[in-house]
C-alpha positions as CSV (number, residue, x, y, z in Angstrom):
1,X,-118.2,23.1,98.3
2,X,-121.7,22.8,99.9
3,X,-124.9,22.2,97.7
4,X,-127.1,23.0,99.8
5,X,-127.0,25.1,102.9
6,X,-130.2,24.9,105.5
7,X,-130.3,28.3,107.8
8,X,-132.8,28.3,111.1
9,X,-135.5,26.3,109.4
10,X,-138.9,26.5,111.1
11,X,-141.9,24.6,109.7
12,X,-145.2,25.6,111.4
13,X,-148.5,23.6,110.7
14,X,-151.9,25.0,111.4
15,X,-154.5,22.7,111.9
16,X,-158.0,23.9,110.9
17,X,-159.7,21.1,112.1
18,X,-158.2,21.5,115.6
19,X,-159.5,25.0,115.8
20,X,-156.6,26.6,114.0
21,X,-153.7,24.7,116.3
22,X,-150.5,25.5,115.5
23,X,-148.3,22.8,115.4
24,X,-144.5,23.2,115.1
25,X,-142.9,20.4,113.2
26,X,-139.0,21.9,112.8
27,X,-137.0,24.2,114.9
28,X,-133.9,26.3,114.1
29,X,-132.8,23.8,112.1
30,X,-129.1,24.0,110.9
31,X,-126.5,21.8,108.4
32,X,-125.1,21.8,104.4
33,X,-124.8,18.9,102.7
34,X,-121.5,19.0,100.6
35,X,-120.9,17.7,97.1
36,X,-120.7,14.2,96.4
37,X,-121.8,13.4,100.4
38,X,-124.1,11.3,101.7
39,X,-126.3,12.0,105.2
40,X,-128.2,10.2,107.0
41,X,-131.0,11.5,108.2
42,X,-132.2,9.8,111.8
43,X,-134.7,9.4,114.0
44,X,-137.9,8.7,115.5
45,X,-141.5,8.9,113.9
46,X,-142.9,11.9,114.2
47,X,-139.5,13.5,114.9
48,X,-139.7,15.6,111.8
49,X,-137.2,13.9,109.0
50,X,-139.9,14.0,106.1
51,X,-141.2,17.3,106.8
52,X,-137.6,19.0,106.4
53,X,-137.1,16.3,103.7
54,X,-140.0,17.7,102.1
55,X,-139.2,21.3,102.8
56,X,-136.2,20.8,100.8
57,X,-138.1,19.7,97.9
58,X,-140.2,22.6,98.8
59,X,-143.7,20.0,98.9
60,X,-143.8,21.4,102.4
61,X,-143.2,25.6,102.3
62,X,-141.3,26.5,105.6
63,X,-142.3,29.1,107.8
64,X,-138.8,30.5,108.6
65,X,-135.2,30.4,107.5
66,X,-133.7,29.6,104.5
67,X,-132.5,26.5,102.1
68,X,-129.7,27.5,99.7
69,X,-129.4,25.1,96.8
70,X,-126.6,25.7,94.5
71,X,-127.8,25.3,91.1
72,X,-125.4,23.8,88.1
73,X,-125.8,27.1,86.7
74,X,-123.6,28.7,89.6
75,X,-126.6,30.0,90.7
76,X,-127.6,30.3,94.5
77,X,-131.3,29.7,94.8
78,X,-133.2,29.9,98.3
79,X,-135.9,27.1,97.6
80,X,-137.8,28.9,100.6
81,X,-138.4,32.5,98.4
82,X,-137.7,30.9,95.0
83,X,-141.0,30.5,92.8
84,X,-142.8,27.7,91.7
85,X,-141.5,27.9,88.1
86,X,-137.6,28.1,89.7
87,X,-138.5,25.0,91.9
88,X,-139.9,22.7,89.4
89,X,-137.0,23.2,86.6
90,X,-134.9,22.5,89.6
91,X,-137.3,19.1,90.3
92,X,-136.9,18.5,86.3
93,X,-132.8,19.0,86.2
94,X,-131.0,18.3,89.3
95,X,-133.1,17.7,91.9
96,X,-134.8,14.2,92.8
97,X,-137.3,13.0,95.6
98,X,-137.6,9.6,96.6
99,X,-140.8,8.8,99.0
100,X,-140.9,5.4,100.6
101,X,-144.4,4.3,97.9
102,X,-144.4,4.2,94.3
103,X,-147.0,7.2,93.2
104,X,-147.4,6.3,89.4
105,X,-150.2,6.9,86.7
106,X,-151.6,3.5,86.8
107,X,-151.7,1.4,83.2
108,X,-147.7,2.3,82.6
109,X,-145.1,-0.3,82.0
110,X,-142.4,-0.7,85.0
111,X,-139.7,0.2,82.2
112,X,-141.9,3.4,81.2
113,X,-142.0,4.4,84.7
114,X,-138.3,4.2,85.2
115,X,-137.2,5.2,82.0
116,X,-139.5,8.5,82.2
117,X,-137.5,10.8,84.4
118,X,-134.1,10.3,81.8
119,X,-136.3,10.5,78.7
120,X,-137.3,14.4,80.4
121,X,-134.2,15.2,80.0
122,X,-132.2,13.2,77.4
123,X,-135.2,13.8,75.0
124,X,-134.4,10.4,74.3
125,X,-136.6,7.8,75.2
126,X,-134.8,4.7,73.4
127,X,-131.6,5.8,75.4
128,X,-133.8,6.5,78.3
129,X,-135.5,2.4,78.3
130,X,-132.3,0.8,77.4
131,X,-131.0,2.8,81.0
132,X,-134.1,1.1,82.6
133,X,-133.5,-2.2,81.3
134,X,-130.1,-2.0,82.5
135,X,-131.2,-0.8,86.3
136,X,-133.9,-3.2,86.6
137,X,-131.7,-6.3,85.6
138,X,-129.1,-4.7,88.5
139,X,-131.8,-4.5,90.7
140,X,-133.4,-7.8,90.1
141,X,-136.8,-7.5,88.7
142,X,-138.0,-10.5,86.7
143,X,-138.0,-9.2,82.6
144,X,-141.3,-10.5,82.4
145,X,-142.5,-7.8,84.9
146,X,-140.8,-5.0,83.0
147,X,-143.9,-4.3,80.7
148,X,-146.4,-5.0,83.3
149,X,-148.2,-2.2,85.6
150,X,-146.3,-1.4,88.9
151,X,-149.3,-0.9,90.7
152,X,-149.8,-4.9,90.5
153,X,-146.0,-5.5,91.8
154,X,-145.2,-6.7,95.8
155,X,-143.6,-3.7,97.9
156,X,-140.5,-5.2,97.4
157,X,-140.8,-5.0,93.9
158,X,-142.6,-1.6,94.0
159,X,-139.2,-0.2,95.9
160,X,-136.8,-1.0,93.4
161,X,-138.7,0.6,90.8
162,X,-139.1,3.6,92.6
163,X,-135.6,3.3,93.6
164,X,-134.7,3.1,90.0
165,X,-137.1,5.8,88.9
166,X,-135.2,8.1,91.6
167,X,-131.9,7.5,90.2
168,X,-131.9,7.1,86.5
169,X,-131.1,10.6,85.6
170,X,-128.4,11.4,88.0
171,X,-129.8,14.1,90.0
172,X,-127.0,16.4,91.5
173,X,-129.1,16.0,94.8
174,X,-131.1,13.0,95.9
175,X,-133.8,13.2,98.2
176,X,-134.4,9.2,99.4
177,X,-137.0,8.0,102.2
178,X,-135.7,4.1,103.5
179,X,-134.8,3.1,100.2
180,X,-134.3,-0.3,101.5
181,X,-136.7,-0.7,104.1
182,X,-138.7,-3.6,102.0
183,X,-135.5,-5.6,100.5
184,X,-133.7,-8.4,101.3
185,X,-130.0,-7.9,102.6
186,X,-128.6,-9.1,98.7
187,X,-131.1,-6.5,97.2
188,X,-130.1,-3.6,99.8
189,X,-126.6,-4.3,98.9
190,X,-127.6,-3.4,95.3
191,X,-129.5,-0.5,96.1
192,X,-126.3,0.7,98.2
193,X,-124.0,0.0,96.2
194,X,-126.1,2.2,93.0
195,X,-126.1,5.1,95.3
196,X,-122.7,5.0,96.1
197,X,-121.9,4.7,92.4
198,X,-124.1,8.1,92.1
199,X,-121.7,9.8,95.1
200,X,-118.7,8.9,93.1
201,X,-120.4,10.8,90.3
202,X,-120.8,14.0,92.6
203,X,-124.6,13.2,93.9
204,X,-125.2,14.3,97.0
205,X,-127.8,12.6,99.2
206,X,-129.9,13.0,102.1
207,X,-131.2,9.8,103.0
208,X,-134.0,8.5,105.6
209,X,-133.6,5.2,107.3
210,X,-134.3,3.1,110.2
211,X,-131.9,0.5,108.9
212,X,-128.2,0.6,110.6
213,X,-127.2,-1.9,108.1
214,X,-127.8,0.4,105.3
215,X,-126.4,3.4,106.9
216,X,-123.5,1.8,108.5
217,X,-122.3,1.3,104.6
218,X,-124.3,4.5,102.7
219,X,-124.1,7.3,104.7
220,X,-120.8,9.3,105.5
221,X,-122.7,10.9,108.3
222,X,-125.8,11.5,109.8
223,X,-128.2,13.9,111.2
224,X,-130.1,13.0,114.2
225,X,-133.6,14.8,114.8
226,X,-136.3,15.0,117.8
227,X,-139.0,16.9,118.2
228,X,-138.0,18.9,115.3
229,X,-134.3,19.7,116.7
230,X,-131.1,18.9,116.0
231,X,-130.1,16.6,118.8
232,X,-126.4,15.8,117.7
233,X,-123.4,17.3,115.7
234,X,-123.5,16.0,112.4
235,X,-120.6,12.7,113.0
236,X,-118.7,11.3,110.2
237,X,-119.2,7.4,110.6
238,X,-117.1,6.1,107.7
């Protein structure tokens, strides 16, 4: 069964400081994602991977087509036409987006930032830190770090939080830019191997990365854009 289902998406910028120049950023753009699978999502910069990565967040509103997200609830939703209250309960649930920075209010603990998107939903927040503890050991963070403020931490560091932060409630669809693009090769394996563990749980993922490595072992296929187009079929590589 597909989650989500992307029909001749367009995305169309108009540039008001360029004299109204329209710019268009995606193309007819075609693929589902199914339950539980990962894709990789490939390609140059500037070939348009975050803006359709950010039009199935809905961030970016397309211009054409449509995105069908099916909801827990057995719901189909088309996060092109759905409204802003639809979207973010979706954002709050089941759906969970990754950027490549850590965008966090400033003076909160590491483990607060983590443990935030699980205490949402859980309503617990004791349940909700003792899951952060437990992702940020995994993921190697030094305990004396876990009450200090993110926005003092290395990139490296600043990753894995926001790596943790992404997966800590178990979204049914993960939205990740280059999750490992920052870490060392023991910390990618980590990161991997936590995503995976979500995909065994019936995540599905659409990834971003530059890195072969990581793809060669996370994705079960991938999605190759230029210039806003589909440029390949959609190949299983493991």
């Amino acid at each position: 069964m597909n989650i989500v289902e992307v029909n001749q998406l367009s995305k169309t910028f108009e540039l008001h400081i360029l004299h109204d120049k329209m710019i268009t950023a995606l193309h007819d753009i075609e693929f589902s994602i199914a339950e539980g699978e990962i894709i990789g999502l490939t390609g140059k910069s500037g070939s348009g991977k975050s803006s359709l990565m950010k039009c199935l967040y809905r961030t970016y509103l397309a211009t054409g087509g449509e995105i069908l997200y099916a909801s827990s609830e057995g719901k189909t939703v088309d996060l092109v036409k759905a409204t802003d209250h639809e979207v973010i309960a979706l954002r709050r649930s089941e759906i969970r987006y990754c950027s490549q920075f850590l965008s966090v209010i400033p003076r909160v603990s590491a483990i607060d930032v983590v443990a935030d998107p699980l205490a949402r939903t859980e309503k617990n927040r004791d349940l909700a830190r003792a899951r952060a503890k437990d992702l940020l050991e995994v993921l190697g963070l030094p305990t004396a770090l876990w009450d200090a403020f993110p926005v003092t931490f290395s990139g490296g560091e600043q990753q894995r939080i926001n790596v943790a932060r992404a997966i800590i409630a178990r979204p049914r669809l993960l939205l990740i830019d280059e999750p490992t693009a920052s870490l060392d090769t023991r910390t990618k394996d980590v990161v991997i191997g936590l995503i995976r563990d979500l995909k065994q749980e019936g995540t599905s993922v659409l990834c971003i990365s530059h890195d072969d490595y990581t793809l060669e072992r996370l994705a079960d296929r991938r999605l190759h854009l230029q210039s806003g187009r589909i440029t390949n079929p959609i190949t299983e590589i493991i």
